[in-house]
C-alpha positions in Angstrom: 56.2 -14.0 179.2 57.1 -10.6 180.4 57.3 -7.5 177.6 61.0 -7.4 178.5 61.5 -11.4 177.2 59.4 -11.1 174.4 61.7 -7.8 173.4 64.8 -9.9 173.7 63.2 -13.2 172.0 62.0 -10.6 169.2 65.5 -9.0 168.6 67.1 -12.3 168.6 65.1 -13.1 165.3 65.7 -10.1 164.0 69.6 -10.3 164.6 69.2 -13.6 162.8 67.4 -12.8 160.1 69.6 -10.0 159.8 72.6 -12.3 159.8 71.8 -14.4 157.1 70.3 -11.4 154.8 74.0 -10.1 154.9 75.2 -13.2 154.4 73.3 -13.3 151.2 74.5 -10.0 150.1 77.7 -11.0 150.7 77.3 -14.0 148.1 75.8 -12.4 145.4 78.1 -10.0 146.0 81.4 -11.8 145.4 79.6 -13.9 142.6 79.3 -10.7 140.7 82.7 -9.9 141.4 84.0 -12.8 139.9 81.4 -13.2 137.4 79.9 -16.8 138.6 76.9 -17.9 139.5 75.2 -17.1 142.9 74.1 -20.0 144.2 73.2 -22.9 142.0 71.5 -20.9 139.3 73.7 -20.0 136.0 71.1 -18.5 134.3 72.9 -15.3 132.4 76.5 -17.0 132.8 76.1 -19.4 130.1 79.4 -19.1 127.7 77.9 -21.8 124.9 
């Protein structure tokens, strides 16, 4: 492998790790929003 494809293998992780780390943001962020859970966890939103 040449520098030049290991740069572009390298960035393509990055863009994908990037993607889903915004995606998560993006969850917890509208969970907040509407007071619910992120995810499966309900820790803190109990209303017993």
């Amino acid at each position: 492998m040449s520098d030049s494809e290991v740069n572009a293998k390298f960035n393509d992780i990055v863009d994908h790790i990037e993607g889903v780390v915004s995606e998560e943001i993006i969850l917890i962020t509208t969970s907040e929003v509407f007071n619910k859970p992120a995810g499966t966890s309900d820790q803190g939103y109990r209303e017993d």
